[in-house]
Structures are given as C-alpha cells and as structure tokens.
C-alpha positions as CSV (number, residue, x, y, z in Angstrom):
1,X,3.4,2.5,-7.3
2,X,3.4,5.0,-3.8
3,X,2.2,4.5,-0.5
4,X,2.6,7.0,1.6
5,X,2.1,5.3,6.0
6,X,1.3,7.2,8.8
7,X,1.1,6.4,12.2
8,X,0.6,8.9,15.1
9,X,3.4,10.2,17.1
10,X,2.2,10.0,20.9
11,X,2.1,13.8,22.7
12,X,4.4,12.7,25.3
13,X,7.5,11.4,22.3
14,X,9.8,14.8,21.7
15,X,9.7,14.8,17.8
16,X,13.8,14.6,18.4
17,X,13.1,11.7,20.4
18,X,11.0,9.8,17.2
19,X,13.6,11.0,14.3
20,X,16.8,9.9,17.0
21,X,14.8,6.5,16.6
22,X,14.8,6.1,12.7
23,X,18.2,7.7,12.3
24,X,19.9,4.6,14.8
25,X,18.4,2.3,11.7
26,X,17.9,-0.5,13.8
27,X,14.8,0.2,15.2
28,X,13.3,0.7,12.0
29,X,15.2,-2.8,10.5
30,X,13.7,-4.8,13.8
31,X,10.2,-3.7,13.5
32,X,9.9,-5.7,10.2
33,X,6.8,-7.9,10.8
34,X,8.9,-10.6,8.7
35,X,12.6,-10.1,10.1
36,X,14.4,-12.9,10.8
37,X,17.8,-11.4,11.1
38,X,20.1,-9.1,9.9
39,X,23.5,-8.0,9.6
40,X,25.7,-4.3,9.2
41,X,27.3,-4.4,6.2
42,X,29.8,-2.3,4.3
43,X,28.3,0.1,1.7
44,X,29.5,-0.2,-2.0
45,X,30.0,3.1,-3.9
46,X,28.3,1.5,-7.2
47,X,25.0,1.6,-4.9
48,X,25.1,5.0,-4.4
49,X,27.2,7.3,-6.6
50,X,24.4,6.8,-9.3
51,X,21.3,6.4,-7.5
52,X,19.7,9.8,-7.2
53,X,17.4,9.0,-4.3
54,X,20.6,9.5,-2.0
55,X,21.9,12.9,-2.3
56,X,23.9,15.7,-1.0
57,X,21.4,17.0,1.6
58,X,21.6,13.5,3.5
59,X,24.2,12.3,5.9
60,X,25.6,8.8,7.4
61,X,25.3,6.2,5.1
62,X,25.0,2.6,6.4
63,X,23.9,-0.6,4.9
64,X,22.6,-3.4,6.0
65,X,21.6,-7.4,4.7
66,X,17.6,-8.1,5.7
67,X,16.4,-11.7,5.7
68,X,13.2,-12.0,6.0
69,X,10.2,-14.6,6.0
70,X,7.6,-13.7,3.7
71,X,4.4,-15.6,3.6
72,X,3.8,-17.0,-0.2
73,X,0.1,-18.4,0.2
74,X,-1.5,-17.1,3.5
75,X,-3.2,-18.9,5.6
76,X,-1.5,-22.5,5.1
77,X,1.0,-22.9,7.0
78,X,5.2,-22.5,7.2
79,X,5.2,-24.7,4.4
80,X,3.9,-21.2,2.1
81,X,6.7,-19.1,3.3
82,X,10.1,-18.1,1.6
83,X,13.2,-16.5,3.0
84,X,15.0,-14.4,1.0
85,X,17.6,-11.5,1.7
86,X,17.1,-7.9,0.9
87,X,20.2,-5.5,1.1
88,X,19.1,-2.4,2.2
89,X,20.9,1.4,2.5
90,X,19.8,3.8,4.7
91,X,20.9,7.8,5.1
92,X,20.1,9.8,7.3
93,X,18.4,13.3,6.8
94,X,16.4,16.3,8.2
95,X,13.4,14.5,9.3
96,X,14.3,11.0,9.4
97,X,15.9,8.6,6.5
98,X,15.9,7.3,3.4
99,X,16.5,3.8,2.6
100,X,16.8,1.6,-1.1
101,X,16.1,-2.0,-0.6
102,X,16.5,-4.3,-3.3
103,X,14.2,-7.4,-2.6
104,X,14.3,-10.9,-4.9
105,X,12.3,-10.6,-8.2
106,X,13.4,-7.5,-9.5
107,X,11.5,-5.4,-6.1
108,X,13.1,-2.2,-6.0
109,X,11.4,0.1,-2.8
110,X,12.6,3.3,-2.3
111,X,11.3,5.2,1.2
112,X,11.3,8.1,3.3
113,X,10.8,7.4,7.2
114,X,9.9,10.6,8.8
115,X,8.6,12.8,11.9
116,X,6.4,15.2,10.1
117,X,3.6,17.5,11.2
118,X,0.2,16.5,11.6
119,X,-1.2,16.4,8.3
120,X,1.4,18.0,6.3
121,X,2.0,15.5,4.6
122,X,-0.6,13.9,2.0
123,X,-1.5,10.1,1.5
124,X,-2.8,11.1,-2.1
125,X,-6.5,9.9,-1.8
126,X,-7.6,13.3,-1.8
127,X,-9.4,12.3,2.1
128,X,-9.0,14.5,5.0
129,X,-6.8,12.4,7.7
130,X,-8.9,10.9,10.7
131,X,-9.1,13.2,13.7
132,X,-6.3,12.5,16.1
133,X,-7.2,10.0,19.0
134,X,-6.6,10.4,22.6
135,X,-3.1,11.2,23.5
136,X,-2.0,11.7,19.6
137,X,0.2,14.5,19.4
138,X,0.8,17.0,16.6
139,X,3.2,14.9,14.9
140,X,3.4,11.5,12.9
141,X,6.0,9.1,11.7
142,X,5.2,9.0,8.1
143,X,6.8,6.8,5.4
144,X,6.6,7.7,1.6
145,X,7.6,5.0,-0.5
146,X,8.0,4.7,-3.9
147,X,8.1,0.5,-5.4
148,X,9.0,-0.5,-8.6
149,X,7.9,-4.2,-9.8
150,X,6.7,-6.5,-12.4
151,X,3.2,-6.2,-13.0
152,X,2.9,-9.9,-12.2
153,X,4.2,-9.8,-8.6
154,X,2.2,-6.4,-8.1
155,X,-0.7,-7.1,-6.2
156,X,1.3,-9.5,-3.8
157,X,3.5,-6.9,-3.3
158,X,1.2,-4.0,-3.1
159,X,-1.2,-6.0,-0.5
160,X,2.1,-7.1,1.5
161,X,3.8,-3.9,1.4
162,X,0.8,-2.1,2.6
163,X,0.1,-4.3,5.6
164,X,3.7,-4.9,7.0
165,X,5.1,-1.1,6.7
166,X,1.4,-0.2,8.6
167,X,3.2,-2.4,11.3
168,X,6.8,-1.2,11.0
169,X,5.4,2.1,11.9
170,X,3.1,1.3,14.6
171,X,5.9,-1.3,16.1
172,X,8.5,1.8,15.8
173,X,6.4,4.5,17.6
174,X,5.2,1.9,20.5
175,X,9.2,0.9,20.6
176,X,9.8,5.0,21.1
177,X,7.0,5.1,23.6
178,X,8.7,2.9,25.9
C-alpha cells in the first residue's frame, strides 16, 4: 500500500535549510516516535546493486541499524511492546532522500522524504489540501512511501505507519525550526 505525509514547511525554514536536514539522515532516524537507538553501519552491495528504488540519479549512500519499541496491544502497558531492529539505507537526492527499511515480519517500506512545493505533490484521495495556516510557507516536507506486507499484519501496520511518520515529519520540521 502508499501513503504519501505532509507536513508544512514554516515560511521562515530556507527550503535548502529543510532538505540539508533530511540529507544529514539523523534527524530524520531520531524523530522516530518509537527509537530507541541506533547505530551507522557499513552498507552491503547485495542491498543495493539490485534494488531499483536506489539509482543513478541519487548520491551518498549510508546505512544505518533502527531499534525501535513498537507498541503490540495499545493501551496496556510496556508489557504490549516489542523491540525489534530495522536496517535501514538512506540516499541522498534532489529534493531530499530515499530510504529502504526492512522491519521484522517480512515489512518492506520504501520512502521518499522530501521539500516539495505547496501542493505539488498529491496524497491520492482526490481532496484539495487544507489551506495553509499562519506562518506556513510555500513548501512542505513530504514523504511518499510505498509498504509491502502480509495481509495479516496490514492493518497494524497501515494504522502504525500512518500515525508515527505524521510525527517524524512534524518532529523534523519543529527540529529545523529551531
């Protein structure tokens, strides 16, 4: 399934300011809702050299190990939570980055963070975006993913996806504010 995330770009970010944010990596690793830590990591040529997603047109490849605390049953406690470990491989391009990460249970997510225009791009439910708030700029982060799952493990993952990258986005523009 898609999701495409969008999250206003404050007037007063330079758009160079916002993609300089993505393309360090970090920022966008430590605004994960569920992070617990993480580590650089060295990037294996079998995780690229077939995967079209990363191509020619990107630069500055970098991977990275994610754990991460993700809430099995919400609402009851710690005791509903699992940690698991998600590599992850980011490159860098035009507008922002692309990463692959390959969570536990055969979760395969495939994104674009970027700075793009106002609008331009589309979250495919056919609605007009809201009208920009006070002191919105003319530009968003925006992240267009693309997950592959089992149909079992969709809806947790669809409803957790869809919540937590909301707050990656939000976390990374009020981390690029300050």
């Amino acid at each position: 399934f898609a999701v495409v995330t969008k999250v206003p770009l404050p007037a007063h970010v330079a758009p160079e300011a916002a993609i300089a944010a993505i393309q360090a990596y970090r920022p966008l690793i430590e605004a994960n809702p569920h992070l617990v830590s993480y580590e650089r990591r060295s990037v294996g040529v079998q995780e690229v050299i077939d995967d079209p997603f990363f191509r020619e047109d990107g630069q500055r490849l970098q991977a990275f190990t994610v754990y991460q605390r993700i809430t099995i049953i919400p609402g009851v406690g710690s005791w509903a939570t699992k940690d698991v470990s998600v590599p992850c491989v980011f490159q860098s391009v035009k507008y922002g980055c692309r990463c692959r990460a390959d969570a536990s249970g055969g979760v395969t997510v495939r994104s674009r963070y970027e700075i793009r225009r106002r609008g331009e791009v589309s979250d495919g439910t056919g609605k007009p975006d809201p009208p920009p708030g006070p002191g919105d700029g003319d530009y968003e982060f925006v992240e267009i993913a693309e997950v592959a799952c089992g149909s079992l493990v969709k809806p947790f993952v669809r409803h957790s996806f869809s919540t937590s990258h909301q707050e990656v986005l939000q976390r990374l523009a009020d981390e690029v504010v300050r």
